[in-house]
C-alpha positions in Angstrom: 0.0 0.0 0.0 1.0 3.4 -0.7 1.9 6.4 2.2 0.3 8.7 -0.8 -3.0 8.1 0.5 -5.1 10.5 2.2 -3.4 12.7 5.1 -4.8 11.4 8.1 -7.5 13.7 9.6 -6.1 15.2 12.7 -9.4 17.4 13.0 -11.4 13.6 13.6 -8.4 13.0 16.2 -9.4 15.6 18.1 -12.6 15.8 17.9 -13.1 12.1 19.1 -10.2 13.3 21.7 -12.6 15.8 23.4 -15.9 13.4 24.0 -13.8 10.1 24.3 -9.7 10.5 25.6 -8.3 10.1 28.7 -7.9 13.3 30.4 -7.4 12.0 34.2 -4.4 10.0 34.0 -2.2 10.9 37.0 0.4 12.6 35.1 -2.1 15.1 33.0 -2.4 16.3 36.5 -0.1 19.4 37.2 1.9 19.2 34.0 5.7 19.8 34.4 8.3 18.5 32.0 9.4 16.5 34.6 6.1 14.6 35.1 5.8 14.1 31.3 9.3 12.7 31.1 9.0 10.3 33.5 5.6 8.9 32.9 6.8 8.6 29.1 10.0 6.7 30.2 7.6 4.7 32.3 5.6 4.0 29.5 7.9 2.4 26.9 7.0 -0.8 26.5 4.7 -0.9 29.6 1.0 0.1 29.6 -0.7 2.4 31.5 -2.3 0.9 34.0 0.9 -1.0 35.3 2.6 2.5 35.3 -0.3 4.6 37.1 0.8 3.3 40.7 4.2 2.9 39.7 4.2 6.3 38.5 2.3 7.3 41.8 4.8 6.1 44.2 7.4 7.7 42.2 6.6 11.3 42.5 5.8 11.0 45.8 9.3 10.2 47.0 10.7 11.9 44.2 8.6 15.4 42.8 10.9 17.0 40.9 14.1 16.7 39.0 16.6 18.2 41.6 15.1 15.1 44.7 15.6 12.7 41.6 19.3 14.2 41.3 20.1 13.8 44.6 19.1 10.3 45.5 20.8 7.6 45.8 20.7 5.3 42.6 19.7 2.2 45.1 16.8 4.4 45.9 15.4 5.0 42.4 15.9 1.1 41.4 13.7 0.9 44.3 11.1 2.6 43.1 11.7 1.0 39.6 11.6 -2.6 41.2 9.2 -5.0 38.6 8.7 -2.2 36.1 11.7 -4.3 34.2 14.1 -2.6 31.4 15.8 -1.2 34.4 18.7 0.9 32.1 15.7 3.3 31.8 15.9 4.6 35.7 19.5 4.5 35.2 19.3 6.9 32.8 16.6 9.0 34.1 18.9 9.0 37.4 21.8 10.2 34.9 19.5 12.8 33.0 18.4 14.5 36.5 22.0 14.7 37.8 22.6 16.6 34.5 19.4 19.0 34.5 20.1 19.9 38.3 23.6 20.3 38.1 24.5 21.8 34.4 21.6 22.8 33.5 20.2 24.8 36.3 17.0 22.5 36.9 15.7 23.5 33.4 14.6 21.1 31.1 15.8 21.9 27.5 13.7 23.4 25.3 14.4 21.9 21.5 14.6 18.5 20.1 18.1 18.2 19.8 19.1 19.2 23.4 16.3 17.1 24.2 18.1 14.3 22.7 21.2 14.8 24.1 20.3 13.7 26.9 20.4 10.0 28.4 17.5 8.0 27.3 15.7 10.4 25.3 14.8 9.3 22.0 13.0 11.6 19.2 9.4 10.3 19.9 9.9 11.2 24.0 11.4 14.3 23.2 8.3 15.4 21.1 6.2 14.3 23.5 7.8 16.4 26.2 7.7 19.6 24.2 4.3 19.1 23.3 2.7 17.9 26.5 4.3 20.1 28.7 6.0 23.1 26.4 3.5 24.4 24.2 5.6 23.9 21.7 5.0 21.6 18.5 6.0 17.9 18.7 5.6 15.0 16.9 5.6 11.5 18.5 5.6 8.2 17.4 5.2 5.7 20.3 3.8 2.1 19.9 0.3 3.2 20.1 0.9 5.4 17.0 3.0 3.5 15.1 -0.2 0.8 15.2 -2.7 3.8 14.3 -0.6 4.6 11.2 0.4 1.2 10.0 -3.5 0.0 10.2 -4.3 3.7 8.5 -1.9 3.7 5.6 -1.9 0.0 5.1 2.1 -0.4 6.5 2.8 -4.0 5.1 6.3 -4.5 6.6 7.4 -4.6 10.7 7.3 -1.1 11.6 11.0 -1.5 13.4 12.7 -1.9 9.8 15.0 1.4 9.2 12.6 1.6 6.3 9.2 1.6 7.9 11.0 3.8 10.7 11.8 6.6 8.1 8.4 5.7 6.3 6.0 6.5 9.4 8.2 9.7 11.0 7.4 11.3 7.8 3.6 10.4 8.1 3.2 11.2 11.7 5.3 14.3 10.8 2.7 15.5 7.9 -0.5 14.3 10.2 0.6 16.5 13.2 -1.0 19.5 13.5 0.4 23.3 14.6 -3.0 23.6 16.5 -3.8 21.8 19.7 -0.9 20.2 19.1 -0.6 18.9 22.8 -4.1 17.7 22.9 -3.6 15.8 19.4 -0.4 14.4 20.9 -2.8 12.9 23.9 -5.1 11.9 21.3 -3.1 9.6 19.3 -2.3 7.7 22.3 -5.7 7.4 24.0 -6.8 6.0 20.4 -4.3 3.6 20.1 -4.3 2.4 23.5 -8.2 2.4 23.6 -9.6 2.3 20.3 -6.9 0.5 17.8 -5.7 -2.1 20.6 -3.5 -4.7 19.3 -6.7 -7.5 19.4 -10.0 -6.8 18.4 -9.8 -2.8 17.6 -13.1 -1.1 17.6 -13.0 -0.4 14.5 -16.4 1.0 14.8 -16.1 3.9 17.3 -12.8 4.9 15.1 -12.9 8.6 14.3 -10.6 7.2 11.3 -12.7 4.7 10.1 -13.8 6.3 6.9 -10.5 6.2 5.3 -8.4 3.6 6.9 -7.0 1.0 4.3 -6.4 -1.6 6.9 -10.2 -1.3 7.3 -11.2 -0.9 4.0 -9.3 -4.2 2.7 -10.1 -6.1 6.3 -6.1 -6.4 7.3 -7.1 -5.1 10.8 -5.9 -8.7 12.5 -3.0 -8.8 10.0 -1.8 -5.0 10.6 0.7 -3.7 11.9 3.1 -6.6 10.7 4.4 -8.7 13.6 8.0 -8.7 14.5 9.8 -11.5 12.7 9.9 -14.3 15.6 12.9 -16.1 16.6 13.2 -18.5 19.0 14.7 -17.4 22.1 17.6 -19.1 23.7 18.2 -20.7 27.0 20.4 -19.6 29.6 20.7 -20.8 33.2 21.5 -20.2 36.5 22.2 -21.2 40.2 21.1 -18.7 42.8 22.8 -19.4 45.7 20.3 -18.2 48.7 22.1 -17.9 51.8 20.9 -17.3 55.0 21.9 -16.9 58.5 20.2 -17.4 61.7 18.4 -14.5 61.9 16.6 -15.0 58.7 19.2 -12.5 57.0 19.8 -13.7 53.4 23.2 -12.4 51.3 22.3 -10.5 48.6 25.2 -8.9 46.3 25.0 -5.7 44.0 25.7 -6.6 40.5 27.5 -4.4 38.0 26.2 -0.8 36.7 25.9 -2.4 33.7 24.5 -5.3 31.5 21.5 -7.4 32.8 19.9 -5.9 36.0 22.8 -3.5 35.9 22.9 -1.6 39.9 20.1 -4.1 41.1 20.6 -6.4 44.3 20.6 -10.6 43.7 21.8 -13.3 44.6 25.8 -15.0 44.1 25.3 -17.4 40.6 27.1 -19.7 39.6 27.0 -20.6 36.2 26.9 -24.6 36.6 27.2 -27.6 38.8 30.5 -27.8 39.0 31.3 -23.8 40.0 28.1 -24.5 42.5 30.3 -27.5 44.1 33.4 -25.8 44.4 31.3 -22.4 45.8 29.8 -24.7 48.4 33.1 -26.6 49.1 34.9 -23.3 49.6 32.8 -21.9 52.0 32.4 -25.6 53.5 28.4 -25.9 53.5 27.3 -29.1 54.0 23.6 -28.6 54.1 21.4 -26.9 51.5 18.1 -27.4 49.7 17.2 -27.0 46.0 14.1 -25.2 44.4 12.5 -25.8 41.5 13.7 -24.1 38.7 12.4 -20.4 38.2 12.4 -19.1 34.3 12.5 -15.7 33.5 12.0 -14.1 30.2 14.1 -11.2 28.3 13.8 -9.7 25.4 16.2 -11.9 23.7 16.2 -15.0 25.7 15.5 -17.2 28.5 16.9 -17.6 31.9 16.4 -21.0 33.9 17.0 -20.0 37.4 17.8 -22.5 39.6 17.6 -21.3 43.3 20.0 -23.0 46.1 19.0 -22.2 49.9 21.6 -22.4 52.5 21.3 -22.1 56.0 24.9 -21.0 58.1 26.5 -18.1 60.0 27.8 -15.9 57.3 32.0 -15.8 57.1 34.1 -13.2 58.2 35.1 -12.1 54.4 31.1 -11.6 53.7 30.1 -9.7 56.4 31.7 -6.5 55.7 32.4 -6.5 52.1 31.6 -3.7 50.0 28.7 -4.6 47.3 27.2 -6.9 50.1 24.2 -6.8 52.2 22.7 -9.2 54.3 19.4 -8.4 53.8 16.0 -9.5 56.0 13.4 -10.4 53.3 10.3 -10.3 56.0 11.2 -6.0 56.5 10.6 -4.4 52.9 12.3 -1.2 54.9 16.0 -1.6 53.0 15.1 0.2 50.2 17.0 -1.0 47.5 16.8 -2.0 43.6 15.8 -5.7 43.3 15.4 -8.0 40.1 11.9 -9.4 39.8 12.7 -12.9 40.1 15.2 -11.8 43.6 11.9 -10.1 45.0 9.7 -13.0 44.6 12.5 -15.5 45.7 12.8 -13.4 48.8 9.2 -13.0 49.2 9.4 -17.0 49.5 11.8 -16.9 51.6 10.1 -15.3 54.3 7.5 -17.8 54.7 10.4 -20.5 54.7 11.5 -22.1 58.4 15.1 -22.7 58.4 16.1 -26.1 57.6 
């Protein structure tokens, strides 16, 4: 299908936008750049109603960009803990310590500065001049990108270079001077609402009239899925000790890579490196749990959780990077992986062996 057909209607947009879009999400209250940009971090790749109490709990420990600056990263991974894709607080940690400090608690005012900064893309950029600037932007989150490919009849995965290029210039030409902030809404509240990924209400669609995927009933083929591969497998062992007061050892991983700055447990990568772990720190008695699998983006991880019971050893009780950590207190606020929380949350139910 061709991107020559007709300009999508942005008047439509709006117009359904005013009777039927969302206007009481939590961060449409008391606009600030600052609320916009981290509800659209929050957002990527995570829908709306996981983020409201996420989102919540967020501003009310951290309100502004100069308490986001100043907290301790272990704080914000906190906050972060089971929203998953965790480089995005690392980088909304590193963006605040750059608006409070070099640029003066002021949130750039252009595209490019916008996208100088850590984490900021193009589409969250627009969004942040539009929503909260006054100022034109143009966005093209996942909710948009499925509005235009059903619209123009897309027929290729909208995350080739091609496609990319293909749909900025569309949402670019659809995006209107006027009530531009209120459009920007709009676009999301229909995609999110009205052309969901299953079953869109094609009906109620202010776009309805002229929308090819519509026309030529490609609605449950459009937009094009992307190309599946099959993920591989990686495991684990999680080695869960814990001491007599129900304390369990928990170590910071790297600032980087896979749960980069969170809290988990020591792995070992096989049998034999669990052995020698054991053997080293001469534990005799421990208990194995069923395997645990969780799911990235681009593979698989068979976790294979190990509980020990024993006093911890000199060399652990004061290193730096480890914490002996009481899983029935959720006081210790730090940055845990999802599978670590749940683990821990088991933990505290378990009697020592």
């Amino acid at each position: 299908m061709s991107s020559t057909h007709k300009t999508l209607d942005s008047q439509a947009v709006l117009t359904w936008f005013d009777q039927h879009g969302r206007h009481d999400l939590p961060w449409q209250q008391g606009i600030t750049p600052y609320r916009v940009w981290v509800s659209e971090i929050m957002l990527q790749q995570t829908q709306v109603t996981t983020v409201i109490p996420y989102f919540q709990r967020f501003m009310q420990h951290l309100p502004d960009v100069q308490s986001l600056a100043s907290a301790p990263l272990d704080s914000v991974l906190h906050l972060w803990t089971g929203l998953g894709y965790y480089a995005r607080a690392r980088n909304l940690h590193k963006t605040a310590v750059i608006i409070a400090g070099e640029l003066s608690g002021q949130f750039p005012d252009t595209l490019e500065k916008l996208c100088e900064l850590p984490g900021i893309g193009r589409s969250t950029a627009g969004a942040i001049l539009s929503l909260s600037m006054q100022q034109r932007g143009v966005i093209l989150d996942g909710n948009v990108k499925r509005v235009l490919c059903r619209y123009y009849a897309i027929d290729q995965w909208s995350g080739t270079s091609a496609a990319q290029k293909q749909l900025w210039q569309l949402a670019e030409a659809a995006t209107p001077d006027i009530r531009n902030s209120a459009y920007t809404q709009a676009m999301m509240d229909l995609g999110a609402t009205v052309c969901t990924r299953s079953r869109p209400d094609c009906q109620i669609c202010p776009l309805l009239r002229d929308c090819l995927a519509f026309k030529h009933r490609l609605t449950d083929r459009l937009p094009v899925s992307k190309p599946r591969k099959t993920l591989p497998v990686k495991s684990v062992y999680m080695l869960m000790w814990r001491d007599t007061d129900g304390r369990v050892m928990l170590q910071q991983r790297q600032s980087t890579g896979i749960w980069g700055g969170l809290w988990s447990f020591p792995e070992c990568a096989d049998d034999s490196s669990l052995q020698d772990w054991l053997a080293t720190r001469m534990i005799e008695k421990q208990q194995t749990w069923p395997v645990v699998r969780h799911t990235f983006s681009h593979y698989h991880l068979d976790i294979t959780p190990v509980l020990v019971d024993g006093q911890p050893q000199p060399d652990l009780t004061d290193s730096a990077g480890i914490l002996w950590y009481n899983p029935d207190h959720s006081d210790q606020r730090i940055g845990l992986a999802a599978p670590v929380k749940k683990l821990l949350g088991q933990l505290a139910s378990e009697k020592p062996m």
